[in-house]
N, C-alpha and C positions, 0 to 999 in steps of 0.2 A: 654796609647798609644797602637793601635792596629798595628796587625803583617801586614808587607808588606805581598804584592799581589804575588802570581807567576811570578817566572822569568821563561828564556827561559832556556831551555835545554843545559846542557855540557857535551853532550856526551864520554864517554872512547873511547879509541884507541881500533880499531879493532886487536886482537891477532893473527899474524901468524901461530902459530899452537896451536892443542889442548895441554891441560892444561898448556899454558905458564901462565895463569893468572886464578886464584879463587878465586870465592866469596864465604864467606860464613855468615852463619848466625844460629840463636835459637831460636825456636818456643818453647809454652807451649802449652799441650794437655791432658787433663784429668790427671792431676798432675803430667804428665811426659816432661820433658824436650828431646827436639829433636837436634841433631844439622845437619846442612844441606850444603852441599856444592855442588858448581853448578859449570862447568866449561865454562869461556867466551867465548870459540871458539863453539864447539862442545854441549854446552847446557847440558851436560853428569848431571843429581843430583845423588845427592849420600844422604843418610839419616841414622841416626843412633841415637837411642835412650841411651842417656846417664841416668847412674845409682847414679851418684853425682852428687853434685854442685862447684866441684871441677875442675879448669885448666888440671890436671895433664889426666884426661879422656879423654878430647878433646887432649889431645897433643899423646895420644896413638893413638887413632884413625886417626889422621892424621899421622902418623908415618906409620900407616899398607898402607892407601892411596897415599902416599907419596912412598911405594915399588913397588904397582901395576901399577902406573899412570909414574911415575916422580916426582920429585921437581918443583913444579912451580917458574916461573920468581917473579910471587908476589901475595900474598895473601889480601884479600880487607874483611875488616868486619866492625862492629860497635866498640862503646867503652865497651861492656860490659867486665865485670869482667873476662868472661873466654878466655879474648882473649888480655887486659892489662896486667895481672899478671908478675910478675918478671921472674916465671920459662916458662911461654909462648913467655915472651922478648927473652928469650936465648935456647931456642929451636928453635925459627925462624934467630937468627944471625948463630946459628950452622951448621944448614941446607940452608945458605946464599939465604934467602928469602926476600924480602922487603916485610915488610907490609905494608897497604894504610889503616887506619880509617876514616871513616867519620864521618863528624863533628856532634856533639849531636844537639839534637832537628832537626835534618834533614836526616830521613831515605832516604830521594831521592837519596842519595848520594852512596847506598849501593842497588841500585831499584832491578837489576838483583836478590839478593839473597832475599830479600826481597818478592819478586814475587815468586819465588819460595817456599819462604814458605808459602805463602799463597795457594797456588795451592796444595801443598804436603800436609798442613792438611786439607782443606776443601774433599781433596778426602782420606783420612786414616780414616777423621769422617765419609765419607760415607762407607767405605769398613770396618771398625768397627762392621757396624751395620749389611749388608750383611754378615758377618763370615769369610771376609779377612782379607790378614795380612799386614801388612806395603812392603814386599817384593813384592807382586801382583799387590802394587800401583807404582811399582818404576820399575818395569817389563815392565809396559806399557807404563811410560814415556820414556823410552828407545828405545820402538819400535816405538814411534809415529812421523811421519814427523813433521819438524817446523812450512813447509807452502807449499804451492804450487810447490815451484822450489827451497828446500832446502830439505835433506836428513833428518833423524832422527839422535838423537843422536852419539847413537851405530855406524852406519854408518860413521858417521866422526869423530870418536874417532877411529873406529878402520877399518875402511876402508870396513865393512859389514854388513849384517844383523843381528841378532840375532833369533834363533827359540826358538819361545815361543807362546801366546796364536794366536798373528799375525800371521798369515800362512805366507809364503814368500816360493817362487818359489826356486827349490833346485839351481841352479847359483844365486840367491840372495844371498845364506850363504854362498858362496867363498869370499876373497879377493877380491877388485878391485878395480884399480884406479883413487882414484880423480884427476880431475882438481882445485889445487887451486887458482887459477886465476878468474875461474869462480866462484868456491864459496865464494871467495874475495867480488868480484866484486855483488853478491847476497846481503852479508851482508850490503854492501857498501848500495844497495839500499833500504836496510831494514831499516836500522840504521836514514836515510833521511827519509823514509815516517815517522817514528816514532817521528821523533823532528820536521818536520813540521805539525803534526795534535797536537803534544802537546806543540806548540808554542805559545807561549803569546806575547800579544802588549808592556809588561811591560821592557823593557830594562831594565838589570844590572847596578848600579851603582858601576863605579870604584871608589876604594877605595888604600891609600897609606900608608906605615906607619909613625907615627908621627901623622896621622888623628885623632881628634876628633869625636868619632863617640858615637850615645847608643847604649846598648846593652842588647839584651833581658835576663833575668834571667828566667823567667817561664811565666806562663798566666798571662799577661797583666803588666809585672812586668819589667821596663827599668831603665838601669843604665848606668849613663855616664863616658864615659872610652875613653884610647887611642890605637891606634892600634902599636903592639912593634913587629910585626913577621908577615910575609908573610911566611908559612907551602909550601911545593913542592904541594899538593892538590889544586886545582883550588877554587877561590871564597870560602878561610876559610883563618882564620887570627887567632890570638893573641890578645884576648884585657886585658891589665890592666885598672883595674877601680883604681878609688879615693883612696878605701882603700889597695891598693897592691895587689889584688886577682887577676889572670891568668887565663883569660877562652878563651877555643878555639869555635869561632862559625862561620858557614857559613855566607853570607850577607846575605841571607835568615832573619835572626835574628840580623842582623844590619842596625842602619840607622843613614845618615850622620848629626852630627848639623853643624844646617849652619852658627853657628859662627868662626867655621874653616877657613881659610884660606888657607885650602889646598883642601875646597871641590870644585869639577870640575862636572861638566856632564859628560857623557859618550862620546865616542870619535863619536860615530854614532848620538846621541842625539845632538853633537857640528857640525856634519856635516849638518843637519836636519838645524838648528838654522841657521847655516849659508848663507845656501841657499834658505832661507824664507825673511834675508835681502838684499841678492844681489838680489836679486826677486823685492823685493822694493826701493831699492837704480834704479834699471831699470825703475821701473815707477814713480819716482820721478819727470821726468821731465814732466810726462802727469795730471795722474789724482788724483797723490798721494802725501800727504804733508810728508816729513819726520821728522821720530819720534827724539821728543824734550829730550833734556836730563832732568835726574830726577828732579834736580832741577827746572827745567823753567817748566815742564808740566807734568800731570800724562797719558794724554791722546791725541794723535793727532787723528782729526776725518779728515776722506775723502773727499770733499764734492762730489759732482754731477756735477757742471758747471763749469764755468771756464770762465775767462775775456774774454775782445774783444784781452788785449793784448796776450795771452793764457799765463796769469801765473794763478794756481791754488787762488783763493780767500780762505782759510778758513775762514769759518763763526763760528768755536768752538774750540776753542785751548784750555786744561787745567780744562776746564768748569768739575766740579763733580755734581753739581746740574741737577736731571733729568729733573726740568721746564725749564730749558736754551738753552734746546740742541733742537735745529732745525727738521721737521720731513723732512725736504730736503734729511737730509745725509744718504748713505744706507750702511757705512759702518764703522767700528771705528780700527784701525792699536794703539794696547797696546805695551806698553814698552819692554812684553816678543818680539814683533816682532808679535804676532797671531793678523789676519783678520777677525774682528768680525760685525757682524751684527747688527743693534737694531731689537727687538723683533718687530714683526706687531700690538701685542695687546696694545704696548703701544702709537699704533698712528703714527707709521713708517711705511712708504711704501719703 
């Protein structure tokens, strides 16, 4: 069984101020371990080379982060090991943080920090070789605008410029006050062009629990399970399988079997559906036969003409045999509701 198709985009809530919410995440780089945290408002990374493979490192590091910046409202990472552990559980209850994980086998879920680590070591491996340091690559993410009509980092973290390799005019490096309304209102539009260029045709399937659903284990590996927990995380669940085992996966990694009873379409998918047969239930009375239930017919066709009394004639009701079917009709109305055509090559005009 092959993995579904992209869905559309579930974007986070845009955070009212800087560091109410951070992503972070851990990169590998020439045998060293990096961890990286980015903050959702203000874009601020932060980068820091750890010396174990130990939890208790990252919990120091965010400890000193946590002096300089604030506590954030909530911390957002994957599930690795340095970020589950027992003593990183209660170093985040203590410091009354919510964590957000997202669900395995779907880095999307984590995109922000994720993207950052990609940009943080493709530019440390170039400045590596140059005779930079990691600090001259994290220098310049600081001072670099977002985009056109949005500040840098620095700027809206801390309400200014920074002097460093970027020159900036000496009233650049004062204080000064944003408008967050308007910078609201920027992201606002940011966050829009972004989920509509990386929008997919592919609607979400809702999913309930109690659902019979598969569920992905690895490459190409499905096992049929039920769904026992809807998670606070958007589009992740709970699945028990057959043999008692608990795995958490986005729908990304699930698909519905349809011997459920509880499987539905989507509610836009059901609006779609719906209005395909009031559409036809409307020309019912002109040039179109209404579709027969499954038992009487798999197929009602269109025809073309129409009596003197003007009730529609069908000339093919049910017919599955291609030698049967008339080259008059130029259209065929299937069980799902869709308006389908015959092919020309096969002698259909």
């Amino acid at each position: 069984m092959r993995s579904n198709s992209q869905y559309s985009l579930e974007p986070y809530d845009i955070p009212e101020y800087p560091m109410q919410s951070v992503s972070m995440g851990i990169f590998h780089l020439d045998g060293n371990d990096y961890l990286v945290t980015v903050d959702r408002y203000s874009k601020w990374p932060a980068c820091y080379q750890l010396k174990t493979s130990r939890s208790l490192e990252v919990i120091d590091l965010l400890k000193r982060q946590f002096i300089d910046f604030g506590r954030p409202e909530t911390l957002v990472s994957d599930n690795g090991s340095y970020f589950t552990s027992y003593e990183f559980k209660c170093f985040i209850e203590d410091n009354d943080v919510k964590h957000i994980t997202s669900s395995p086998y779907h880095s999307r879920s984590n995109g922000l920090a994720e993207r950052m680590n990609q940009t943080i070591k493709n530019s440390l491996r170039k400045a590596l070789i140059s005779g930079q340091t990691l600090c001259d690559v994290l220098a310049t993410f600081l001072s670099t605008p977002l985009g056109d009509q949005l500040p840098s980092p620095a700027f809206l973290l801390q309400a200014r410029n920074l002097r460093g390799q970027l020159h900036c005019l000496p009233h650049q490096l004062k204080p000064q006050g944003l408008h967050l309304g308007e910078i609201h209102s920027r992201f606002v539009k940011r966050q829009s062009q972004a989920v509509f260029q990386n929008n997919t045709a592919t609607l979400p399937t809702e999913y309930c629990v109690g659902m019979k659903v598969w569920c992905k284990l690895g490459h190409r590996r499905w096992a049929e399970g039920v769904i026992v927990e809807h998670p606070e995380t958007p589009r992740s669940y709970y699945i028990k399988l057959s043999d008692g085992k608990v795995f958490r996966r986005n729908i990304k990694a699930l698909r519905p079997n349809r011997s459920s009873h509880a499987y539905n379409k989507t509610s836009i998918n059901d609006h779609i559906y719906k209005q395909q047969r009031l559409v036809e239930s409307t020309n019912s009375d002109k040039n179109l036969v209404p579709v027969q239930s499954a038992q009487q017919s798999q197929l009602a066709v269109v025809p073309n003409s129409v009596d003197q009394s003007g009730t529609a004639t069908p000339a093919l009701t049910g017919a599955t045999n291609p030698n049967q079917m008339s080259s008059s009709f130029s259209s065929v109305v299937i069980r799902s509701g869709r308006v389908s055509k015959p092919p020309t090559r096969l002698g259909f005009s």
